[in-house]
N, C-alpha and C positions, 0 to 999 in steps of 0.2 A: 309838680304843683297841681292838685285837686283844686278847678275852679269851683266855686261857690256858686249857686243858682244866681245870685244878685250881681254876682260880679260879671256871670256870664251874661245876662241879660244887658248889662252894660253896654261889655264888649259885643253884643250885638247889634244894640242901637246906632253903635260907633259903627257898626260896617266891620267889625273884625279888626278896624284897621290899629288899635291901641298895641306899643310893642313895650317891653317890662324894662323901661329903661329905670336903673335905681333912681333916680332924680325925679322919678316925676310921682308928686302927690294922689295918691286915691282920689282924693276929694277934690282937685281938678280936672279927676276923669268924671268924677262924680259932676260935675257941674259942667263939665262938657257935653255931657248927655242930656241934662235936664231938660224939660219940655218933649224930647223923645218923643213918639208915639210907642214905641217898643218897651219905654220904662215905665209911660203911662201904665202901657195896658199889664204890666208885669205887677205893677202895685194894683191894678183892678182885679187882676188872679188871684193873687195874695188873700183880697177883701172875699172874693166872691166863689172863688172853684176850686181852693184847696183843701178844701171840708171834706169833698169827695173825690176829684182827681188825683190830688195831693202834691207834695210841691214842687216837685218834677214832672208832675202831670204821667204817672205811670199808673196812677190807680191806685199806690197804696198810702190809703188816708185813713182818720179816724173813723169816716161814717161809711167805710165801702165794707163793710159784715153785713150793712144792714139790707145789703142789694143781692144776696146771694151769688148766684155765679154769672151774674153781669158783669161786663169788664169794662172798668171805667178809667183805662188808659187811652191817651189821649195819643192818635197816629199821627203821622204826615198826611195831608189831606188839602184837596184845592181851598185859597181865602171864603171863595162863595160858599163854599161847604160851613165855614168857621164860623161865617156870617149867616146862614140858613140855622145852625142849629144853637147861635148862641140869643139869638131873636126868636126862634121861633119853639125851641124845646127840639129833644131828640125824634120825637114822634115825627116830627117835620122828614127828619133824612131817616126814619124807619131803623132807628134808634131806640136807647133804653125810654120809657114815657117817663122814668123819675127824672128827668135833662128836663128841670124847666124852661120856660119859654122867659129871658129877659129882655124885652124888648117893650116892658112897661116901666121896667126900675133901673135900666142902666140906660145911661142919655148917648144921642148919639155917638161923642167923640170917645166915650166911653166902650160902646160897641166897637169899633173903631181900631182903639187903641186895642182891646184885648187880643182881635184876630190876628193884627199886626204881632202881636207878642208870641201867639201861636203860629203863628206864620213863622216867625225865627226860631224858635227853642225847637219845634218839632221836625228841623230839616238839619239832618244830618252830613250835609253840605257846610251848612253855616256854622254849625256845630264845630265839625273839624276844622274849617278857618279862622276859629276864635284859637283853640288848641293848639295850633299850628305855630299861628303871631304871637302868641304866649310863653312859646316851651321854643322855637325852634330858630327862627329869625335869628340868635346870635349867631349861628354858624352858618346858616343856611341859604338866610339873607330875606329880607320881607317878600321878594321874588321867587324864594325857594332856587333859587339861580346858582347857588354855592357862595354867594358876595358876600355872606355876613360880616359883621364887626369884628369878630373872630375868625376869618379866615386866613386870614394871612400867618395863624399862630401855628397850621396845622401842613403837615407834610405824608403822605395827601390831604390836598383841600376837603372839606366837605363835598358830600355829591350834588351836582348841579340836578333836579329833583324835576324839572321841568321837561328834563330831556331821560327820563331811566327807563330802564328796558325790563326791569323786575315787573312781578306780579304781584297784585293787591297780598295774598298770602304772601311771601317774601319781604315784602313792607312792613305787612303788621308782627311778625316774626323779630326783623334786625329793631324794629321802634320797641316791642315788647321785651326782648334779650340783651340788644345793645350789640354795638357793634364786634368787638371780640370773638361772640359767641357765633359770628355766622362769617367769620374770617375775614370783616373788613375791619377797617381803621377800632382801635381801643377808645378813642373820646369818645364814639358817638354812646350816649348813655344808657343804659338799663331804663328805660322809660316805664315799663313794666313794674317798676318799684313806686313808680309815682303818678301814674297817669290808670286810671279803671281800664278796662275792657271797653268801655262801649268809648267811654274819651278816644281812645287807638282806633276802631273801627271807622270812627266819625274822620278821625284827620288822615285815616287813609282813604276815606273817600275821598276828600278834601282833595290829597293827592291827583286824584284820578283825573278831577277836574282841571288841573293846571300843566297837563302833558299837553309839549308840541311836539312838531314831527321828529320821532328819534333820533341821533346821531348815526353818523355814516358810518359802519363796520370798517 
């Protein structure tokens, strides 16, 4: 499942924490969210920075020819950073000068809401925990623990993910091939058919964050 920018901003707002259960309506996640700051500031994007960021905020928009070889992809970077240059123009953080300075036409909550929103999309932490509760949680468990809904269907269980001894390569590899291909268990799916490149790198970071002390040899 290729998340959508809206949907992922959603699932951001929510903290990650939304799992695909078939019962549950869109539009209840949609209204779970509302008010957000994270969805505010994702429709303030919308209005206001995808002219030239564009709508993944990687830089490829309609009016980025007109900037030559400035790069107006937008990094992981501190909030104050987000908040310096989205108030004050690029010129402020020594920046492109075409970054204007909105800090006379978008109101505070608006300010606000937008760093907030860049604050999530651009950290690839948060990224791969949306990824993660999305595609993985039925076998794996919202814990990444092995508990899923679906474990008890499987002989071996899924691997308890909190405790593995693999390498970020080896992860992004068995998630990109599927399990078969790298001689574990045949469920675990070909993710690589469904999920981008940079989705994988994101939920294997994701990964990295949620290891405790490894199991005893």
């Amino acid at each position: 499942m290729k998340l959508g920018w809206i949907w992922l901003t959603v699932m951001l707002a929510l903290g990650g924490s939304v799992t695909a259960h078939a019962a549950t309506d869109s539009r209840e996640v949609v209204d779970q969210a509302r008010g957000k700051p994270v969805i505010r500031g994702g429709i303030v994007y919308k209005h206001y920075c995808t002219l030239c960021h564009g709508e993944r905020g990687d830089g490829m928009a309609r009016a980025t020819k007109l900037y030559g070889a400035v790069n107006l992809r937008i990094t992981n970077q501190p909030r104050d950073y987000y908040e310096k240059v989205v108030r004050e123009g690029g010129v402020a953080v020594d920046r492109s000068p075409f970054m204007p300075p909105w800090d006379g036409e978008l109101s505070e909550e608006q300010i606000g809401d937008v760093v907030a929103y860049l604050d999530a999309v651009t950290n690839p932490i948060r990224r791969g925990e949306v990824v993660f509760k999305s595609n993985c949680v039925l076998c794996h468990g919202v814990k990444a623990d092995g508990k899923g809904r679906a474990s008890v269907l499987y002989d071996p269980p899924p691997a308890n993910l909190t405790r593995s001894d693999k390498n970020d390569q080896y992860k992004k590899m068995i998630v990109t091939y599927g399990g078969e291909a790298m001689g574990r268990s045949p469920v675990m799916p070909i993710w690589g058919e469904q999920l981008s490149e940079q989705e994988i790198d994101d939920v294997v970071a994701y990964l990295r964050t949620i290891l405790v002390v490894p199991p005893s040899q």
